[in-house]
C-alpha positions as CSV (number, residue, x, y, z in Angstrom):
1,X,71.9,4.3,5.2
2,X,70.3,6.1,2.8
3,X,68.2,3.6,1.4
4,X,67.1,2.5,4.9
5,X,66.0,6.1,5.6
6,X,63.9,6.6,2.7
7,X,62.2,3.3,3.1
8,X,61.8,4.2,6.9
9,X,60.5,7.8,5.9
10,X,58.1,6.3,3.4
11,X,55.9,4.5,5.9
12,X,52.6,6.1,7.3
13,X,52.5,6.9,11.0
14,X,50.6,4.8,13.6
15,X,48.7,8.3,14.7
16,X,48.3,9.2,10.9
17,X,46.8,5.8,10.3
18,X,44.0,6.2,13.5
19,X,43.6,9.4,12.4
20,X,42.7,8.5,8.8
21,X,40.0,6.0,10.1
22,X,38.6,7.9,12.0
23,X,38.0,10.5,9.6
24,X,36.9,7.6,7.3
25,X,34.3,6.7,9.9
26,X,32.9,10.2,10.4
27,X,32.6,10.8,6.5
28,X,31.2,7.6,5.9
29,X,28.0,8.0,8.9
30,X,27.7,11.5,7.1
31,X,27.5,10.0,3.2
32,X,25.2,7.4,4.6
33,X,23.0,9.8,5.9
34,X,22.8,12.0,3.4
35,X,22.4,8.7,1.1
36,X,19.7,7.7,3.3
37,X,17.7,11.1,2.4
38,X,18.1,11.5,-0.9
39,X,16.7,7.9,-1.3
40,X,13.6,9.0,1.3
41,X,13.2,12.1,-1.1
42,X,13.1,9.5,-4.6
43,X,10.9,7.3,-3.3
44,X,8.9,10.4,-1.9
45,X,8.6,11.5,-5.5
46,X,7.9,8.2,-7.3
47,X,5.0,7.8,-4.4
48,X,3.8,11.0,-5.0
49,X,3.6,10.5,-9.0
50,X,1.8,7.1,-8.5
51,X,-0.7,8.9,-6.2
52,X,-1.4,11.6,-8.5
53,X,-2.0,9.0,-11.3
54,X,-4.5,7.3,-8.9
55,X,-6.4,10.2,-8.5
56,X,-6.7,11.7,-12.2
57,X,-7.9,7.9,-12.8
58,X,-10.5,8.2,-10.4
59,X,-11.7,11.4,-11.3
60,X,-11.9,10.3,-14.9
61,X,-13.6,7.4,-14.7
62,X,-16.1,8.6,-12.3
63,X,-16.3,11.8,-14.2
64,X,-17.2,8.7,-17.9
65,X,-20.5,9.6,-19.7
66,X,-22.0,6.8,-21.6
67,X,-24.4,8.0,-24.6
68,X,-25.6,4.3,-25.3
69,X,-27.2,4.2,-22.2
70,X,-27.2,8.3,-20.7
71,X,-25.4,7.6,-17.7
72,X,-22.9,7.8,-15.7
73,X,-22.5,4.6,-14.7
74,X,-19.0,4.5,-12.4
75,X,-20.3,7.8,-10.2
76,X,-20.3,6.2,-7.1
77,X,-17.8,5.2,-4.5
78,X,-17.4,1.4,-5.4
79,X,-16.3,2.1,-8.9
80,X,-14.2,5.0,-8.4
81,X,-12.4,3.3,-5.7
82,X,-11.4,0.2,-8.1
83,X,-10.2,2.4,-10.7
84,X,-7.8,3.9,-8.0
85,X,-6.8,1.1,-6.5
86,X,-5.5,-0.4,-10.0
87,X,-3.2,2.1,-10.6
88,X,-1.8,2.4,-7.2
89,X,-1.4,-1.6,-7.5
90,X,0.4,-1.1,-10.3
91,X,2.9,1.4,-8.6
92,X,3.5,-1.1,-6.3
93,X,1.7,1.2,-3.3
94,X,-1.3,-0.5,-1.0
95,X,-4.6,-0.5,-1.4
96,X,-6.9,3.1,-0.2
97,X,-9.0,3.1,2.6
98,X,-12.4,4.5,1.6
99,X,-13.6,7.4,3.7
100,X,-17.1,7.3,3.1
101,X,-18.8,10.4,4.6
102,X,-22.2,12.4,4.0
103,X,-20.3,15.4,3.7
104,X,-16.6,16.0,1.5
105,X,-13.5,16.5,3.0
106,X,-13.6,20.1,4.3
107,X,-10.2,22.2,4.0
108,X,-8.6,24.1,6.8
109,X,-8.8,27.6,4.8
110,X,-12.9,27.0,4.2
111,X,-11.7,27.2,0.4
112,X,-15.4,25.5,-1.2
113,X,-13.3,23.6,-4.0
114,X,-12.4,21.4,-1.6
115,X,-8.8,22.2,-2.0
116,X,-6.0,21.5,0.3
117,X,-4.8,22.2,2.8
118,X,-6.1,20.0,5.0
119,X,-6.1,19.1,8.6
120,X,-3.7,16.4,10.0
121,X,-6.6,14.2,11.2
122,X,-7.6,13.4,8.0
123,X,-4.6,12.0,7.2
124,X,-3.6,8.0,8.0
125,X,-2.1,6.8,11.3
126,X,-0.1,4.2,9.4
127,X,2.6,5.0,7.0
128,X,2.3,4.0,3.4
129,X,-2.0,3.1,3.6
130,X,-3.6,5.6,1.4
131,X,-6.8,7.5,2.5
132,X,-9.4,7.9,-0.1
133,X,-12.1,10.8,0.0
134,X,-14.9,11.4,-3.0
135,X,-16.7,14.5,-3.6
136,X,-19.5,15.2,-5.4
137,X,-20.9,18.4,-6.6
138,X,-18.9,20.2,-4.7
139,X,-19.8,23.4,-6.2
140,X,-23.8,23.4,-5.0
141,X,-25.9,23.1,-2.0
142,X,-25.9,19.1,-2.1
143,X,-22.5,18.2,-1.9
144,X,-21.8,14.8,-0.7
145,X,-19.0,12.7,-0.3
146,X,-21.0,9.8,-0.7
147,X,-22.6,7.8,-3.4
148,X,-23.1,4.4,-2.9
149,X,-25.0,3.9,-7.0
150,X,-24.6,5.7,-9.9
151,X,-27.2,7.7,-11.4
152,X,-29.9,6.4,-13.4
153,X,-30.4,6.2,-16.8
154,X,-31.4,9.5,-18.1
155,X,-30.3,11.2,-15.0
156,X,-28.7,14.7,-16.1
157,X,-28.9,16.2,-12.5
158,X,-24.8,15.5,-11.8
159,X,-23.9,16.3,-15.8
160,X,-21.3,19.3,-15.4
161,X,-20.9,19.3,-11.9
162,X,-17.5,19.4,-10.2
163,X,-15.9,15.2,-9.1
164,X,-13.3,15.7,-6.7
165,X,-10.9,12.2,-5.9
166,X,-8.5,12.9,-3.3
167,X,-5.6,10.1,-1.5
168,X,-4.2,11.3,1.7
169,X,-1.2,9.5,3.4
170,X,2.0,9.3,5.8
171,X,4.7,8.9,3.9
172,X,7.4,6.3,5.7
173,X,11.2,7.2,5.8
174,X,13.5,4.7,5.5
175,X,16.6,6.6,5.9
176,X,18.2,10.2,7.4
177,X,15.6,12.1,7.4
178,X,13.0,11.3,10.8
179,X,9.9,13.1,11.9
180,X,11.9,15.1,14.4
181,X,13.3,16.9,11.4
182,X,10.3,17.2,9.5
183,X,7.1,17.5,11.8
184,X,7.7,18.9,15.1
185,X,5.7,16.3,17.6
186,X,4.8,14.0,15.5
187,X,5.0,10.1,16.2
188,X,5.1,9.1,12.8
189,X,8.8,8.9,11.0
190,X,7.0,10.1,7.8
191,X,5.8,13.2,5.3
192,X,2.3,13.5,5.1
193,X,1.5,13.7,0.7
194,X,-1.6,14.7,-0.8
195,X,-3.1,14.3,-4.4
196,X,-6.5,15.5,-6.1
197,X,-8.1,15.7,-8.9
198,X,-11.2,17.8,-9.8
199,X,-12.9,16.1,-12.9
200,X,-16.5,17.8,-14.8
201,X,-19.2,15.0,-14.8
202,X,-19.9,14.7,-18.4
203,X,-23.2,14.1,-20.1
């Protein structure tokens, strides 16, 4: 009798058992979530990272003296824009989209380093396509955001002036996290990342 109790006794409830699963069920949509974010937010920092790399490349290389010669030869859009585009290939991210403009990217604050912040319509309308701008001499009358050839041999008028490379993009979620959350009106389930770089034409 008593051995048939305590077997009896031993056994899990039918309404424990439901209850368990469904606990089970609501943890589990919770961890999932909250899995889905935190991988958002590491891919959100590894994209950022590659970005910023992207940019400092630019910068440098557009920024590259030449003595041999006295020029700057990769000042213009063209070769700026491949040596981004190498390093974001080798973070795995797409290709920029050149913005080519006669005037630089202008920031929301009227800061004249051409600084962020800046305003949402500069950014992409597709997640995960990088926007490029250029700026050159930021720092005097003539600033462009355009140059289409270096500058001649010889030329010093750009040596010391301020470069400035600059990727904008939507960031896409994959997980938790949604634009509802994160940008109030916004049709875009993504973060919206920025990266510059501000470089000294040498010479």
């Amino acid at each position: 009798m008593n051995g048939t109790a305590g077997r009896a006794g031993g056994r899990p409830r039918t309404g424990q058992r439901g209850q368990a699963v469904v606990e089970l069920a609501l943890t589990s949509a919770f961890l999932m979530i909250l899995l889905g974010g935190l991988l958002d937010l590491s891919r959100a920092f590894h994209y950022t990272i590659g970005l910023q790399g992207a940019v400092r490349a630019g910068a440098r290389h557009g920024a590259f003296y030449q003595s041999t010669i006295g020029q700057q030869p990769y000042l213009d859009n063209t070769d700026i824009k491949v040596a981004v585009d190498q390093v974001l290939a080798g973070d795995g991210l797409q290709p920029s989209t050149l913005v080519a403009s006669a005037n630089c990217l202008s920031p929301t604050d009227s800061n004249s380093w051409a600084n962020p912040p800046f305003a949402s319509s500069a950014y992409p309308t597709t997640v995960n396509t990088p926007t490029l701008y250029i700026c050159y001499d930021t720092q005097r009358a003539g600033k462009t955001g355009t140059r289409t050839n270096p500058p001649a041999a010889n030329d010093a008028s750009l040596t010391g002036s301020d470069l400035v490379v600059i990727l904008l993009d939507e960031y896409g979620l994959i997980g938790g996290l949604s634009s509802e959350y994160l940008k109030s009106g916004s049709s875009l389930t993504g973060i919206q990342l920025t990266a510059f770089q501000h470089f000294a034409v040498q010479g």
